[in-house]
Predicted model as a PDB file, atoms N, CA, C, CB and O in Angstrom, pLDDT in the B-factor column:
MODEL        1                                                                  
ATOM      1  N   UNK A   1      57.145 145.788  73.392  1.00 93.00           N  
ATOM      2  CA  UNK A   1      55.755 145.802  73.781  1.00 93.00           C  
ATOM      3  C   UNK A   1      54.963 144.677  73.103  1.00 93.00           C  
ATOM      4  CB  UNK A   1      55.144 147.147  73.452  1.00 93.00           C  
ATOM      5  O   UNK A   1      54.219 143.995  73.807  1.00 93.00           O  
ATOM      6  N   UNK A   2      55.065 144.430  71.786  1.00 96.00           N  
ATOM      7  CA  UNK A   2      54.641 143.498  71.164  1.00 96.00           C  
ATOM      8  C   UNK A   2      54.611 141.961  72.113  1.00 96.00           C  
ATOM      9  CB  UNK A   2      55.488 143.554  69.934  1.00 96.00           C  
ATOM     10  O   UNK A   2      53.521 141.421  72.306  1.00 96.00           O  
ATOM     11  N   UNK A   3      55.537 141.514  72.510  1.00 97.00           N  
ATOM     12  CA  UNK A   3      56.306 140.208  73.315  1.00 97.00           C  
ATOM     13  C   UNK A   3      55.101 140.463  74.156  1.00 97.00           C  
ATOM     14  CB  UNK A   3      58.154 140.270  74.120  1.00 97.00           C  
ATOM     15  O   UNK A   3      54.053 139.894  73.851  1.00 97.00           O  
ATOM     16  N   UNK A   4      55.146 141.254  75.173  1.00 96.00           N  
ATOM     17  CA  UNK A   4      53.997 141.305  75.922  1.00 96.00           C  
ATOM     18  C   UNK A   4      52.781 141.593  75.894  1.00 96.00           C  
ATOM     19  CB  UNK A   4      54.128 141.727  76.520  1.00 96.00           C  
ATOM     20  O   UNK A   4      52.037 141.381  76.851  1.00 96.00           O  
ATOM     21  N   UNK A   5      52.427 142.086  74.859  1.00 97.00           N  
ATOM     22  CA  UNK A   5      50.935 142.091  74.240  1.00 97.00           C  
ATOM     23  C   UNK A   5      50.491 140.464  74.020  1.00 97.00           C  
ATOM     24  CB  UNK A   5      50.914 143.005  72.592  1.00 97.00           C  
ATOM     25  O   UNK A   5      49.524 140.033  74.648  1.00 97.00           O  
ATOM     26  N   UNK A   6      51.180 139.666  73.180  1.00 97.00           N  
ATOM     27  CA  UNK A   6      51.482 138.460  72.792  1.00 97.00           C  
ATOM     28  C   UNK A   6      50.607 137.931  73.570  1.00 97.00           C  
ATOM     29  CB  UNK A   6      52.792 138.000  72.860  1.00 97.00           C  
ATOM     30  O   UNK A   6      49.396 137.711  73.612  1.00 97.00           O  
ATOM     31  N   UNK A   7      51.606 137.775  74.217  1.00 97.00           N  
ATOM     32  CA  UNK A   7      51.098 136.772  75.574  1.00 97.00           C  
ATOM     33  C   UNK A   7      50.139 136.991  76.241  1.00 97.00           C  
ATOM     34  CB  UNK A   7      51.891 136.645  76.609  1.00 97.00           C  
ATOM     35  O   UNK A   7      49.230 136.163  76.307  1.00 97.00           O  
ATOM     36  N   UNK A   8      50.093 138.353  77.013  1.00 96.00           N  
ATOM     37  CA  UNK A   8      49.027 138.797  77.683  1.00 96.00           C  
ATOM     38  C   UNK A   8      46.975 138.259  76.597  1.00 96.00           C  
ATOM     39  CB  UNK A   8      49.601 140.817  77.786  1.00 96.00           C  
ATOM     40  O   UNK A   8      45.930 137.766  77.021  1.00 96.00           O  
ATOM     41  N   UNK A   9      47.164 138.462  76.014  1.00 97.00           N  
ATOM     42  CA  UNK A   9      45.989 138.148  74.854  1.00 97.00           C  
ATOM     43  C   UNK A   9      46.013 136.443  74.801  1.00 97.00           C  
ATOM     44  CB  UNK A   9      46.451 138.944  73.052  1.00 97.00           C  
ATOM     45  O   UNK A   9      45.260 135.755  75.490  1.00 97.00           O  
ATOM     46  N   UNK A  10      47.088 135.859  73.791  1.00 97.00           N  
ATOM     47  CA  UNK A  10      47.158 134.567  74.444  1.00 97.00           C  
ATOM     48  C   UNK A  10      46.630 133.754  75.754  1.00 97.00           C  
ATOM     49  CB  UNK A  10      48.160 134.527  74.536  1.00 97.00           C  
ATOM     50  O   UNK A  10      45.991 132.702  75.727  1.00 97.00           O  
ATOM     51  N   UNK A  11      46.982 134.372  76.733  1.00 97.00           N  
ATOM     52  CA  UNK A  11      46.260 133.997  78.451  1.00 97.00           C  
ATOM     53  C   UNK A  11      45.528 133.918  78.222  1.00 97.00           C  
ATOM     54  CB  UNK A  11      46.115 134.655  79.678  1.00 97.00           C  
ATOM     55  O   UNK A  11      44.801 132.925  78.265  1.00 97.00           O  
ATOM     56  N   UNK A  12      45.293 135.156  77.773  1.00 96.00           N  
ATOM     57  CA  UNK A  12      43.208 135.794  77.474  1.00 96.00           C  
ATOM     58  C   UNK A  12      42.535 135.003  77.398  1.00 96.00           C  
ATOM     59  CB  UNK A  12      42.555 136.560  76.133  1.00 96.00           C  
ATOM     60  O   UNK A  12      41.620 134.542  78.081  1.00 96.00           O  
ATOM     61  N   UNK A  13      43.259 134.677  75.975  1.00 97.00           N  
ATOM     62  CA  UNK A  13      42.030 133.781  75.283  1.00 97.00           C  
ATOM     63  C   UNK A  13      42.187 132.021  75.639  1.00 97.00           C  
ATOM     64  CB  UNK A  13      42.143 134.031  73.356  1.00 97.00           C  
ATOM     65  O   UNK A  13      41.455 131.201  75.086  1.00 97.00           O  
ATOM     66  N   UNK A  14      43.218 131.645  76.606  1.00 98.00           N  
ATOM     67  CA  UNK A  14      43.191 130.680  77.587  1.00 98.00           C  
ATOM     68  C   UNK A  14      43.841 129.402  76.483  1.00 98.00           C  
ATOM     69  CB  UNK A  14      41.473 130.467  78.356  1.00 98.00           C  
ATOM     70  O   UNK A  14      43.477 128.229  76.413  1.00 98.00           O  
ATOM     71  N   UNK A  15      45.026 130.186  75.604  1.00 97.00           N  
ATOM     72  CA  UNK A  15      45.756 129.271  74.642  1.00 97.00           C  
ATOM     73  C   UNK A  15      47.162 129.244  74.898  1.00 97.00           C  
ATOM     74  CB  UNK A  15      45.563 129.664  73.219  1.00 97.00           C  
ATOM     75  O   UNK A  15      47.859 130.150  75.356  1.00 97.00           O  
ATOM     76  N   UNK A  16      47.568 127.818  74.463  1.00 98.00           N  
ATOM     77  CA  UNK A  16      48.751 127.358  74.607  1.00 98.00           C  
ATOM     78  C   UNK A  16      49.434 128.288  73.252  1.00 98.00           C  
ATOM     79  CB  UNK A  16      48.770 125.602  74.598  1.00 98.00           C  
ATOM     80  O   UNK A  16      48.821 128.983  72.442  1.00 98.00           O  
ATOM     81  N   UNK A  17      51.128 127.978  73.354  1.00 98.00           N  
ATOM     82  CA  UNK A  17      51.542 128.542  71.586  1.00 98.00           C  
ATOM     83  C   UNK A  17      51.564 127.460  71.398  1.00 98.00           C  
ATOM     84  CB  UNK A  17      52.943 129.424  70.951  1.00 98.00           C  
ATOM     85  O   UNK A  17      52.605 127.221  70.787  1.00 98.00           O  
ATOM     86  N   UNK A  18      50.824 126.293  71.614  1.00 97.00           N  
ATOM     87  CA  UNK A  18      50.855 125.325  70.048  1.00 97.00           C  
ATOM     88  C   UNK A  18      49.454 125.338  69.317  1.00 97.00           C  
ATOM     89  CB  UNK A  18      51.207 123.477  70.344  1.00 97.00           C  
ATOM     90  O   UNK A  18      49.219 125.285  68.110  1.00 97.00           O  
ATOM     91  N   UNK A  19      48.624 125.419  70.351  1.00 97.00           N  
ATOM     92  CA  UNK A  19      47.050 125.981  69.570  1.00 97.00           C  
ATOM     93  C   UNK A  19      47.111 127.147  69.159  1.00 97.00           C  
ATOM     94  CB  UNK A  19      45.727 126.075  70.438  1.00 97.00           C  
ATOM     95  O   UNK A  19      46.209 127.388  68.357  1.00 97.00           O  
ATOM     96  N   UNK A  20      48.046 128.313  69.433  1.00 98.00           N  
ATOM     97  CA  UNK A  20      47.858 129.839  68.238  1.00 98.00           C  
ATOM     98  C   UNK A  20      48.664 129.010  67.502  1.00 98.00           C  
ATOM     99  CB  UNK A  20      48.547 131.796  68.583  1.00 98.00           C  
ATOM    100  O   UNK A  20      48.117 127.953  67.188  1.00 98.00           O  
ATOM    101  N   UNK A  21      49.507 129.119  67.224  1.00 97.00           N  
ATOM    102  CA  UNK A  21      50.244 128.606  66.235  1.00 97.00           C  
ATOM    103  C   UNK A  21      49.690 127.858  65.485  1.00 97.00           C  
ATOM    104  CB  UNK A  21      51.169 128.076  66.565  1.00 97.00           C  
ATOM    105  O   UNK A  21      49.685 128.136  64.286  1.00 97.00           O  
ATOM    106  N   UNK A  22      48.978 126.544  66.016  1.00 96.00           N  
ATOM    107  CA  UNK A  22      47.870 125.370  64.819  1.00 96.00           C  
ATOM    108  C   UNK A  22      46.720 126.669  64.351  1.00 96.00           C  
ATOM    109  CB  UNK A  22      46.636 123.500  66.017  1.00 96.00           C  
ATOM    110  O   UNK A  22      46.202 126.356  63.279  1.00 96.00           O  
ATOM    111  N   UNK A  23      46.232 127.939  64.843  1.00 95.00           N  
ATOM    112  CA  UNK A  23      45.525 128.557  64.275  1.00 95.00           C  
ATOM    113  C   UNK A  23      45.903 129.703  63.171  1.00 95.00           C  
ATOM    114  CB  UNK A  23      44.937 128.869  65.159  1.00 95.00           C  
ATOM    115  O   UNK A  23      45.217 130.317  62.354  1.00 95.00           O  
ATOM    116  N   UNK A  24      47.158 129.722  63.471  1.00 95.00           N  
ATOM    117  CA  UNK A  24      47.756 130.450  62.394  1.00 95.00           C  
ATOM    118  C   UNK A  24      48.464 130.419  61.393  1.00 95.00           C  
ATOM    119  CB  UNK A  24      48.157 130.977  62.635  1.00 95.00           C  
ATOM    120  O   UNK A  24      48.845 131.345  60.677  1.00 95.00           O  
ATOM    121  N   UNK A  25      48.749 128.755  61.303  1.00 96.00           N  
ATOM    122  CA  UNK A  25      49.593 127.768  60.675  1.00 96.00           C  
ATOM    123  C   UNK A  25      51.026 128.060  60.897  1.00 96.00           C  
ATOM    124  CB  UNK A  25      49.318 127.682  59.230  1.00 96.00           C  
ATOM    125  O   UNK A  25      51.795 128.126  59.938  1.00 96.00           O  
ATOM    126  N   UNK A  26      51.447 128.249  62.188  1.00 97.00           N  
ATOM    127  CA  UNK A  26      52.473 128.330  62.127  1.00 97.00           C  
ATOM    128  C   UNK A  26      52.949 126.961  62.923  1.00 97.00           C  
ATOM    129  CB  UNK A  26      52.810 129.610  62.503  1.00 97.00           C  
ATOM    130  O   UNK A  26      52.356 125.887  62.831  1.00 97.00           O  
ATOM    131  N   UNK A  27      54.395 127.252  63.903  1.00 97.00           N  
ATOM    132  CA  UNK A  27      55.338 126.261  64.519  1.00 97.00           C  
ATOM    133  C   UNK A  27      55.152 127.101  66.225  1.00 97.00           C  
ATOM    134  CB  UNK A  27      57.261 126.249  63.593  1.00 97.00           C  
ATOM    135  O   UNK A  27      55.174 128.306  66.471  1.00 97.00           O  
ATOM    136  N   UNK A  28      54.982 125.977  67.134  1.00 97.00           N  
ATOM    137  CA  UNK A  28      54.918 126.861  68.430  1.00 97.00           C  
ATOM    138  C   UNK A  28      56.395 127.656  68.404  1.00 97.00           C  
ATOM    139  CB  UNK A  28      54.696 125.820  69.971  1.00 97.00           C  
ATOM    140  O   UNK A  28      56.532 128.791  68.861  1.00 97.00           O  
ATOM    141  N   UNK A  29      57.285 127.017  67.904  1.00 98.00           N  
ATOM    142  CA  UNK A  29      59.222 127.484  67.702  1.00 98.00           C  
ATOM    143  C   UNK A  29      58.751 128.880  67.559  1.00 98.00           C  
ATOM    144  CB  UNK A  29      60.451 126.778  65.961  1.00 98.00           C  
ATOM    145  O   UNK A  29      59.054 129.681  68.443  1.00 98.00           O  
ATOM    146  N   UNK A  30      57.962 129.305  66.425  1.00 97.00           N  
ATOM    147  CA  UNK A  30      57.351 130.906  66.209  1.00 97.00           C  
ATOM    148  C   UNK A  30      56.789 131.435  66.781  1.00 97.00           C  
ATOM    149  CB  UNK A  30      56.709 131.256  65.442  1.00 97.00           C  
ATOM    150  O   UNK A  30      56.961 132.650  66.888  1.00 97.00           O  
ATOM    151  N   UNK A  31      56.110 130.965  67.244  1.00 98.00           N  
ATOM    152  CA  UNK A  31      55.082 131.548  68.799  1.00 98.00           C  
ATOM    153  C   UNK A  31      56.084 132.207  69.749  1.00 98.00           C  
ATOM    154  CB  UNK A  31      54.230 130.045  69.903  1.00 98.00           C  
ATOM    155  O   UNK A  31      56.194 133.400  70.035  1.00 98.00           O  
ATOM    156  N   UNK A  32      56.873 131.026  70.223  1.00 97.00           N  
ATOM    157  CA  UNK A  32      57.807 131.336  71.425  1.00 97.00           C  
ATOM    158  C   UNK A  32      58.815 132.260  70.732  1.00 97.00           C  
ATOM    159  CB  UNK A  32      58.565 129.929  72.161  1.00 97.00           C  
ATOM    160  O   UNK A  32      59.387 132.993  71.539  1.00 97.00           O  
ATOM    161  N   UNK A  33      59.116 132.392  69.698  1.00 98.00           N  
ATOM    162  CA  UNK A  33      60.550 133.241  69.230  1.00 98.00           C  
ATOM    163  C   UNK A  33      59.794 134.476  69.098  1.00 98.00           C  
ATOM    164  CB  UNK A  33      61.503 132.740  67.630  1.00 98.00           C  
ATOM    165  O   UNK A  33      60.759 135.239  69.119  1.00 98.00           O  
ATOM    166  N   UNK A  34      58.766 135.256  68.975  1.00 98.00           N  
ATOM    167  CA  UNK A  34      57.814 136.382  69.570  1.00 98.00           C  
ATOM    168  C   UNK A  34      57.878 136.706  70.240  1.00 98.00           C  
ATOM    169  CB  UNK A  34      56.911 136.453  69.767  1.00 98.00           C  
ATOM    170  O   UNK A  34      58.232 137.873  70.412  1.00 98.00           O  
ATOM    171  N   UNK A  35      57.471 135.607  71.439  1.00 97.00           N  
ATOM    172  CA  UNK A  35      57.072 136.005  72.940  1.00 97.00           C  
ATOM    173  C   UNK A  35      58.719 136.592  73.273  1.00 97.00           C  
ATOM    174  CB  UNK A  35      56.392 134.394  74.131  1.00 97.00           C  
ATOM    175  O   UNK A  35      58.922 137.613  73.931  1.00 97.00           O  
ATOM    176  N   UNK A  36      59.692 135.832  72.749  1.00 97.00           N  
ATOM    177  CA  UNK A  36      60.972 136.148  73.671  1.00 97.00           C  
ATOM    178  C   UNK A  36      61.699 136.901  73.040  1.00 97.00           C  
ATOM    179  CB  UNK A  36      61.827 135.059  74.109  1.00 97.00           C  
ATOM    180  O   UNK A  36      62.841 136.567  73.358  1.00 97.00           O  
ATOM    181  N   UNK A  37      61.773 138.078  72.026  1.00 96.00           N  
ATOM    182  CA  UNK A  37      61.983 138.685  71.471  1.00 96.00           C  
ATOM    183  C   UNK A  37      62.537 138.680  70.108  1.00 96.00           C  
ATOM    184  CB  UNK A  37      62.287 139.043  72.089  1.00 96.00           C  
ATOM    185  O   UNK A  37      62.882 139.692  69.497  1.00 96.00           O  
ATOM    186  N   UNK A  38      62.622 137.013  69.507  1.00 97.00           N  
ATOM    187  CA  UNK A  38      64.009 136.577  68.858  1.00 97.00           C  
ATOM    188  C   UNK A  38      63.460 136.895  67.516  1.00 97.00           C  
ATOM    189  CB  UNK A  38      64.632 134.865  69.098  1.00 97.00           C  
ATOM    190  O   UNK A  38      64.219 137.180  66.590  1.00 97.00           O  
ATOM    191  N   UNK A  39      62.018 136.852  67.358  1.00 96.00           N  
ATOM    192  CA  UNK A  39      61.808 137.749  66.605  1.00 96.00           C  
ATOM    193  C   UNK A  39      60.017 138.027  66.244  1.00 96.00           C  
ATOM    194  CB  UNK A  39      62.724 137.367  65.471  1.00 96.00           C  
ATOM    195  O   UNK A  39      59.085 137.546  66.889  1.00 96.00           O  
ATOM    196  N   UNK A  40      59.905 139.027  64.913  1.00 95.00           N  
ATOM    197  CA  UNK A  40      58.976 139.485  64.635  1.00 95.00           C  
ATOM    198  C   UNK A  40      57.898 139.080  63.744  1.00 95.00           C  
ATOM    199  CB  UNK A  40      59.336 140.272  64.451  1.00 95.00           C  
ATOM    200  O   UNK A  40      58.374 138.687  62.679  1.00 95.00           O  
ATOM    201  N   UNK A  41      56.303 139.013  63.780  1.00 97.00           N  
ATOM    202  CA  UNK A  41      55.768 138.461  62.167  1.00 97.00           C  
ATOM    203  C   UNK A  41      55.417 139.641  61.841  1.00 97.00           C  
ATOM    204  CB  UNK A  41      54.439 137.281  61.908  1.00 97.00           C  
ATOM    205  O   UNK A  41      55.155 140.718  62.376  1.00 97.00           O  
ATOM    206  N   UNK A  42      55.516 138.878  60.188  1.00 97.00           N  
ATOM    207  CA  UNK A  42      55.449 139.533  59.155  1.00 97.00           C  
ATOM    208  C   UNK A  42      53.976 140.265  58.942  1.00 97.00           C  
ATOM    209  CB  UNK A  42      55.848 138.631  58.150  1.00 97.00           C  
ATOM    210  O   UNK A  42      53.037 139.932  59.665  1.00 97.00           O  
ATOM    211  N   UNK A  43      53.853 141.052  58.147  1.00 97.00           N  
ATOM    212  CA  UNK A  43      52.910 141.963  57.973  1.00 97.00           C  
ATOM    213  C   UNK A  43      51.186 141.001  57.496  1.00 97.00           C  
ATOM    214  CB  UNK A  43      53.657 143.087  56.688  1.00 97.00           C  
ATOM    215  O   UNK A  43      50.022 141.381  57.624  1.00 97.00           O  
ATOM    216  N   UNK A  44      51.712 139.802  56.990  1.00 96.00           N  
ATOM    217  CA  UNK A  44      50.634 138.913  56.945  1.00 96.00           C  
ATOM    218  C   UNK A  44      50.250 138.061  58.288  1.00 96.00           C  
ATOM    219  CB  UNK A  44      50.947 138.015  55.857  1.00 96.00           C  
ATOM    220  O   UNK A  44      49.054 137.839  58.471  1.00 96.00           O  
ATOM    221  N   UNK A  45      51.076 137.637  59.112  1.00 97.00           N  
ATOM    222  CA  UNK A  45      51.196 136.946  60.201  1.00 97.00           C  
ATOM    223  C   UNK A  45      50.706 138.035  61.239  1.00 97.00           C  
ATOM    224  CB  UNK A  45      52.638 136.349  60.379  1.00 97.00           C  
ATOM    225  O   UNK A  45      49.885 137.613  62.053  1.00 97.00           O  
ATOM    226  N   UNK A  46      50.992 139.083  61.325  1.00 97.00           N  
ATOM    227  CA  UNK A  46      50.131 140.477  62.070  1.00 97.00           C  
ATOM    228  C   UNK A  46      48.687 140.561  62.125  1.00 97.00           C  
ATOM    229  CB  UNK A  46      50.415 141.822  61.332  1.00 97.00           C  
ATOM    230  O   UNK A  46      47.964 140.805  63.090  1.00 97.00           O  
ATOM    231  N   UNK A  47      48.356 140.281  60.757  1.00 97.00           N  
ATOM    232  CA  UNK A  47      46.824 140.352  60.409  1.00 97.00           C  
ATOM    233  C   UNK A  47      46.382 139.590  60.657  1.00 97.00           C  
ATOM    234  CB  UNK A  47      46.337 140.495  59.379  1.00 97.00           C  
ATOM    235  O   UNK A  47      45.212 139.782  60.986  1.00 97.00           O  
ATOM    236  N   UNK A  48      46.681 138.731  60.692  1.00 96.00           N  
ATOM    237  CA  UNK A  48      46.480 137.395  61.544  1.00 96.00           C  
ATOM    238  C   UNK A  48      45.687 137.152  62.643  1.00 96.00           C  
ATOM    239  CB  UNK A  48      47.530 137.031  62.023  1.00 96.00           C  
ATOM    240  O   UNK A  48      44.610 136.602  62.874  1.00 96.00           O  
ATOM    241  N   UNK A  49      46.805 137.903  63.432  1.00 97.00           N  
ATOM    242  CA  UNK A  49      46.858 137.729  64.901  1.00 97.00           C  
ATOM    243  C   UNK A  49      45.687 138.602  65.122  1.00 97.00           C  
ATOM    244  CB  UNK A  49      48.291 138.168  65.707  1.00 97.00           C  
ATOM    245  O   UNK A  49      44.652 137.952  65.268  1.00 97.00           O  
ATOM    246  N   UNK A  50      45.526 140.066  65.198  1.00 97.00           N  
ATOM    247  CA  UNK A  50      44.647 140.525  64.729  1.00 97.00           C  
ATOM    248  C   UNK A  50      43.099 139.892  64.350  1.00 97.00           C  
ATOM    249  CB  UNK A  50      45.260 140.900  63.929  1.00 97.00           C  
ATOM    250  O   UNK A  50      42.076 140.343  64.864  1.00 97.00           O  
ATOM    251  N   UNK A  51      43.105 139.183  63.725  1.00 96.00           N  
ATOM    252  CA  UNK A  51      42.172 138.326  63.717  1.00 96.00           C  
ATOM    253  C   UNK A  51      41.474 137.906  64.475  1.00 96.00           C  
ATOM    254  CB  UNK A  51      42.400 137.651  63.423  1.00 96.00           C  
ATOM    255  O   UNK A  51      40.304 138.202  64.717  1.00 96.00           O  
ATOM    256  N   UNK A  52      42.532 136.731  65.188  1.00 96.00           N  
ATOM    257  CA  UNK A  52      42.225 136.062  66.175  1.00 96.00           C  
ATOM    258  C   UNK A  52      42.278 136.684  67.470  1.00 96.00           C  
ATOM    259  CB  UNK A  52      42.883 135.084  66.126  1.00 96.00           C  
ATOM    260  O   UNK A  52      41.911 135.779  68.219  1.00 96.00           O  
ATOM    261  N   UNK A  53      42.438 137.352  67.934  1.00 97.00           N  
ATOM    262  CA  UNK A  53      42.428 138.236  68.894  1.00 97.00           C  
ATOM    263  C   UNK A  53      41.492 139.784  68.769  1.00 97.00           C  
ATOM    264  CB  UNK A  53      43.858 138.426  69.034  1.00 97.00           C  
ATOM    265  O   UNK A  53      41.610 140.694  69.591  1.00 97.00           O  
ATOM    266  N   UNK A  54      40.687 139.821  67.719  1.00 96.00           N  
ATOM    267  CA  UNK A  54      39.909 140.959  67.553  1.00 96.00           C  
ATOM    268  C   UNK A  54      40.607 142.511  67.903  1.00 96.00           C  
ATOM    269  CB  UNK A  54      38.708 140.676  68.435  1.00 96.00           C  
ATOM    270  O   UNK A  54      39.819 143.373  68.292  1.00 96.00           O  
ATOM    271  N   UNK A  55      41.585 142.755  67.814  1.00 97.00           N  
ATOM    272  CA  UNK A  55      42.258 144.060  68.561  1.00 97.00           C  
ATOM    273  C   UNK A  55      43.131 144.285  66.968  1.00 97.00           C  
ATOM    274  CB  UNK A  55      43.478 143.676  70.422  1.00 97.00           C  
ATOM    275  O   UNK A  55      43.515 143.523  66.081  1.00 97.00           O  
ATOM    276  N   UNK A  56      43.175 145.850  67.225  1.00 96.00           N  
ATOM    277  CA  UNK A  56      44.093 146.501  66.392  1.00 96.00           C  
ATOM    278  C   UNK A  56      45.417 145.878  65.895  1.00 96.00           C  
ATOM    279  CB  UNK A  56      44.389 147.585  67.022  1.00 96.00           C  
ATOM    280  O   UNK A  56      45.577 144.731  66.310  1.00 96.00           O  
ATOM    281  N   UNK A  57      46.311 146.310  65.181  1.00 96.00           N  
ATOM    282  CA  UNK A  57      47.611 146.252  64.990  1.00 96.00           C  
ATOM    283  C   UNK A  57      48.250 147.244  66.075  1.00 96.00           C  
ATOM    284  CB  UNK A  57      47.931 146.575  63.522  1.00 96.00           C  
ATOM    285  O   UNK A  57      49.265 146.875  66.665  1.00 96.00           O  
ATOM    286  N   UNK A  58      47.754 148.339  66.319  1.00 96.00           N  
ATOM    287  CA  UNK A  58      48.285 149.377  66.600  1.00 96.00           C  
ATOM    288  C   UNK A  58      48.258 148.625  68.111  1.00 96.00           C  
ATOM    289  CB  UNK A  58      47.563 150.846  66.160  1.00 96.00           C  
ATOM    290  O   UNK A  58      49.369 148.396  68.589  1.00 96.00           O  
ATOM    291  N   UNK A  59      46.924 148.170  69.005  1.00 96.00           N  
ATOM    292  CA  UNK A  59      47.340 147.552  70.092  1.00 96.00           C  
ATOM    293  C   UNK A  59      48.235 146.743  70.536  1.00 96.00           C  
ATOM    294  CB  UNK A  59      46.741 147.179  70.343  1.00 96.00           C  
ATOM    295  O   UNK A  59      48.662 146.758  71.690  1.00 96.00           O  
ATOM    296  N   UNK A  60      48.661 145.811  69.460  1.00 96.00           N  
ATOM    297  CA  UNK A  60      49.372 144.838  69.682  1.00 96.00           C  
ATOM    298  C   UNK A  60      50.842 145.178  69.711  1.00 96.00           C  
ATOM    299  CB  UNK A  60      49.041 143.924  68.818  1.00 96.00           C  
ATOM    300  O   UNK A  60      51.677 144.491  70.300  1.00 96.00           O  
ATOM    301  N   UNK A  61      51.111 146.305  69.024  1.00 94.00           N  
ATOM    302  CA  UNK A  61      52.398 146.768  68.678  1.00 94.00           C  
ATOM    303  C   UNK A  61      52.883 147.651  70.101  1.00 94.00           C  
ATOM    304  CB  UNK A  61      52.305 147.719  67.182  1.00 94.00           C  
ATOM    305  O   UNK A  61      54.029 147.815  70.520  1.00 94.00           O  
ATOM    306  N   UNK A  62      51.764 148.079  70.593  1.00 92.00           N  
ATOM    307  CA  UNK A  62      52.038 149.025  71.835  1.00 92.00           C  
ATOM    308  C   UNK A  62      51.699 150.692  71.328  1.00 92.00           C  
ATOM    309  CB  UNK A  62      53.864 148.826  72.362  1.00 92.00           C  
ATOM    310  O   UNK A  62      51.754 151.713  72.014  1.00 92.00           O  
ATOM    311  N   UNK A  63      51.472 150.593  70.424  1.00 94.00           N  
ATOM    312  CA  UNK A  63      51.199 152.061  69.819  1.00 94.00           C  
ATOM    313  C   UNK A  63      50.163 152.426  69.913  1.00 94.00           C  
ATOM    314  CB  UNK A  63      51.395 152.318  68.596  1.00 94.00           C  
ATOM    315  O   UNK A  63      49.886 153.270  69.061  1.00 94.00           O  
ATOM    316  N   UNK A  64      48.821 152.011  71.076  1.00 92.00           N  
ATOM    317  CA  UNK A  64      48.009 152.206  71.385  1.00 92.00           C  
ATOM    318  C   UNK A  64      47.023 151.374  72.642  1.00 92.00           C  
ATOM    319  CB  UNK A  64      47.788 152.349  70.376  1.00 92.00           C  
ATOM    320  O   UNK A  64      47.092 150.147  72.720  1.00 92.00           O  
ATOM    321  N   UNK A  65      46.376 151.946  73.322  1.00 89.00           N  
ATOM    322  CA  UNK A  65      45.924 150.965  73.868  1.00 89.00           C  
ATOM    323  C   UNK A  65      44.837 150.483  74.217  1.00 89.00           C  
ATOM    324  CB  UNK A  65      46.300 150.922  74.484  1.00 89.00           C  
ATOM    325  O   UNK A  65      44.638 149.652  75.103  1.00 89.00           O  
ATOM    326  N   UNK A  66      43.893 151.126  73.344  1.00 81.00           N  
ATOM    327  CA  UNK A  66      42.753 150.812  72.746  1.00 81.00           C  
ATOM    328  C   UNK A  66      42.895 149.604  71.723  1.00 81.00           C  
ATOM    329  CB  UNK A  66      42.262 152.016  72.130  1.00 81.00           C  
ATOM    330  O   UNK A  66      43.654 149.580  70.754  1.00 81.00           O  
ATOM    331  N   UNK A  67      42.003 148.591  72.134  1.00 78.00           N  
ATOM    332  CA  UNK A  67      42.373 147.196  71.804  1.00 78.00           C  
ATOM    333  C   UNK A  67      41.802 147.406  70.059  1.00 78.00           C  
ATOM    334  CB  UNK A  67      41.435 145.805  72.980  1.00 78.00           C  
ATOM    335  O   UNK A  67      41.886 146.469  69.265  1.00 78.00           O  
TER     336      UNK A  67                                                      
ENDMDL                                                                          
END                                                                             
């Protein structure tokens, strides 16, 4: 659920993964290894996102869907 939360929000907010990524200091390589399941961020990189996307953890994870 996460993979597709991702993205779906991403659209949203009308960003490439190399601009989240330049906003989160990451590598688009990390962006895309999210989106495609290869893998997960970390509990700081969560909060993050979170951030920038104004929505829960719990939304993003799929464990809710109240943003």
């Amino acid at each position: 659920m996460f993979p597709e939360r991702l993205k779906l929000l991403r659209r949203q907010y009308s960003l490439t993964q190399k601009e989240l990524g330049e906003a989160l200091g990451l590598t688009v390589s990390t962006i895309c290894a999210w989106e495609r399941r290869r893998s997960e961020p970390n509990l700081r990189q969560l909060a993050l996102l979170t951030g920038v996307f104004g929505v829960s953890a719990d939304f993003l994870l799929g464990l809710s869907e109240e943003a």
